[in-house]
C-alpha positions as CSV (number, residue, x, y, z in Angstrom):
1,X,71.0,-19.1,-52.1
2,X,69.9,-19.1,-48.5
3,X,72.4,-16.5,-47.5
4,X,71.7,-14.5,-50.3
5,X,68.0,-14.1,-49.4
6,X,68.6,-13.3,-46.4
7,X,71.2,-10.6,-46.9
8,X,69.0,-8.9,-49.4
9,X,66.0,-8.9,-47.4
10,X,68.3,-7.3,-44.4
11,X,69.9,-5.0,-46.8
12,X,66.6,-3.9,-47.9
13,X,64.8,-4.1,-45.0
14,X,66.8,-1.5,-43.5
15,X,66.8,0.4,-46.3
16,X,62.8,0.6,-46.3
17,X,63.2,1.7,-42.6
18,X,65.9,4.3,-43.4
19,X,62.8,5.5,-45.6
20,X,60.6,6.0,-43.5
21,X,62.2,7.8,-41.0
22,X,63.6,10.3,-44.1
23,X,60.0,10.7,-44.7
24,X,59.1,11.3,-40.5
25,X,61.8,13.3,-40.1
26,X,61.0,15.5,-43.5
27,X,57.1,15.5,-41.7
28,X,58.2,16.4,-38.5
29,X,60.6,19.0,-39.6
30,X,57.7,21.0,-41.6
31,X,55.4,21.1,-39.2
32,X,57.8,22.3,-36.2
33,X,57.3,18.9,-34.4
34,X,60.8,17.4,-34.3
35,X,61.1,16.8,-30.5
36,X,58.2,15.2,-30.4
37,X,59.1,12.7,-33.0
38,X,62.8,11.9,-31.0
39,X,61.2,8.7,-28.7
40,X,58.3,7.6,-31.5
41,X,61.0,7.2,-33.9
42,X,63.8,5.7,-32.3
43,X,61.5,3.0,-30.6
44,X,60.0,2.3,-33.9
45,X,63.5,1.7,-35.7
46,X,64.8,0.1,-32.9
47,X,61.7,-2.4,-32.9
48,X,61.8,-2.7,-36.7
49,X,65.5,-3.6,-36.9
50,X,66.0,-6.1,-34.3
51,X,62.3,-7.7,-35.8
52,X,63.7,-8.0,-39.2
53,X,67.3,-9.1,-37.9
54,X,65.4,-11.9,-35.9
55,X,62.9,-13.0,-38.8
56,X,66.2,-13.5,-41.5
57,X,68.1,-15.3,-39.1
58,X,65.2,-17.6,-38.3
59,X,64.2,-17.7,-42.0
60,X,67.9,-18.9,-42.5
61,X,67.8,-21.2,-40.3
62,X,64.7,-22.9,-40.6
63,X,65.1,-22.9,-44.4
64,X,68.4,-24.7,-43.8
65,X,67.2,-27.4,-41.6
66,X,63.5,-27.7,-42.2
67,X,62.4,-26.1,-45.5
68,X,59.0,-27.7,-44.9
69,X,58.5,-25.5,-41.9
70,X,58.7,-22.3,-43.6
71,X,54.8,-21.8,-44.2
72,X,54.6,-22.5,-40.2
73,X,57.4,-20.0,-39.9
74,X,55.7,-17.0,-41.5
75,X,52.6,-17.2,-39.3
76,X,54.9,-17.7,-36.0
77,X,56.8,-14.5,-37.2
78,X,53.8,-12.7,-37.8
79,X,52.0,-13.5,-34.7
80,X,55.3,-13.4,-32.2
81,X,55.9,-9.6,-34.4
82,X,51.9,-8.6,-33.9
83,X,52.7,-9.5,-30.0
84,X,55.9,-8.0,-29.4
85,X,54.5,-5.0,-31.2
86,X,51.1,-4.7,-28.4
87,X,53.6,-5.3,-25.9
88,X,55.8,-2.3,-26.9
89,X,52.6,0.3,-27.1
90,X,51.2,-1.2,-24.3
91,X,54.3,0.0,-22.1
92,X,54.8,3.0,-23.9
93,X,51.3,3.4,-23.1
94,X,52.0,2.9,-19.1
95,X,55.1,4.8,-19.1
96,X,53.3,8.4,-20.9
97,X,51.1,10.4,-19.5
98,X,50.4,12.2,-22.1
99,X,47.8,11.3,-24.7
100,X,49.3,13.3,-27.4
101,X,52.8,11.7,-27.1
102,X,51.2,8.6,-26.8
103,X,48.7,9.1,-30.2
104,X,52.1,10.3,-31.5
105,X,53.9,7.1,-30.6
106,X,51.1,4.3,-31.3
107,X,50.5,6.5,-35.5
108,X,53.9,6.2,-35.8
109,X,54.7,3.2,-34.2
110,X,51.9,1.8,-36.7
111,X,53.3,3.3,-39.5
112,X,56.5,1.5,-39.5
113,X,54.9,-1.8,-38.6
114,X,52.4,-1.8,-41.4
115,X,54.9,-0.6,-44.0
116,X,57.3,-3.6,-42.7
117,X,54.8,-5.9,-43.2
118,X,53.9,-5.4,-46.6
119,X,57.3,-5.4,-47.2
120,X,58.1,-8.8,-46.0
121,X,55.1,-10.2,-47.6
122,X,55.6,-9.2,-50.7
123,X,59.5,-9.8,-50.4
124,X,59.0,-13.3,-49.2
125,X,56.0,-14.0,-51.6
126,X,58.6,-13.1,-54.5
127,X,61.7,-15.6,-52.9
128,X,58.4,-18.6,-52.8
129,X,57.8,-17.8,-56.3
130,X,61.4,-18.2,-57.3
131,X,62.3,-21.4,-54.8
132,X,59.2,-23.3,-56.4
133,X,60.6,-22.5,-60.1
């Protein structure tokens, strides 16, 4: 079962991701701003993958050898994710001159991390529901 969960939730994690950028790149594309999108989006997927890759392989672990540690887990996750995520705009933020490329980055950057969020609450919510069954 473990494995299972965990596949899904990479499966769809990256399809969720995939979405978004679809949906940037649609944006972008109508209003004549592609290569200003180039940096915001690939740090943003980039970020969002190797996030979700880590929280499924830590789910599956902890789940396999301390199931009574998941409720700990999902505030770590969220916390160490919230930190990595200032630590990411901060830099960009020190890198960039520009305030437009960085408002650019930080919406975007945002974006993706919001819409991640929800998704692995509600994803994770649903797997609780059916584990306590």
């Amino acid at each position: 079962m473990t494995k299972d969960v965990v596949n899904t939730y990479l499966k769809q994690s990256i399809c969720v991701i995939a979405g978004i950028t679809l949906l940037a790149l649609l944006l972008a594309n109508l209003n004549g701003g592609m290569e200003q999108m180039v940096t915001p989006l690939c740090i943003s997927i980039v970020f969002q993958l190797v996030a979700c890759i880590a929280y499924g392989l830590v789910w599956k672990w902890v789940s396999a050898t301390s199931p009574a540690s998941i409720p700990t887990l999902y505030m770590a996750a969220s916390a160490f994710r919230m930190f990595a995520a200032v630590v990411v705009v901060m830099a960009y933020s020190l890198l960039t001159d520009d305030r437009d490329s960085i408002r650019l980055f930080v919406v975007t950057f945002l974006i993706y991390y919001f819409v991640i969020l929800i998704y692995d609450t509600w994803y994770f919510v649903k797997i609780e529901k059916k584990l306590k069954k």
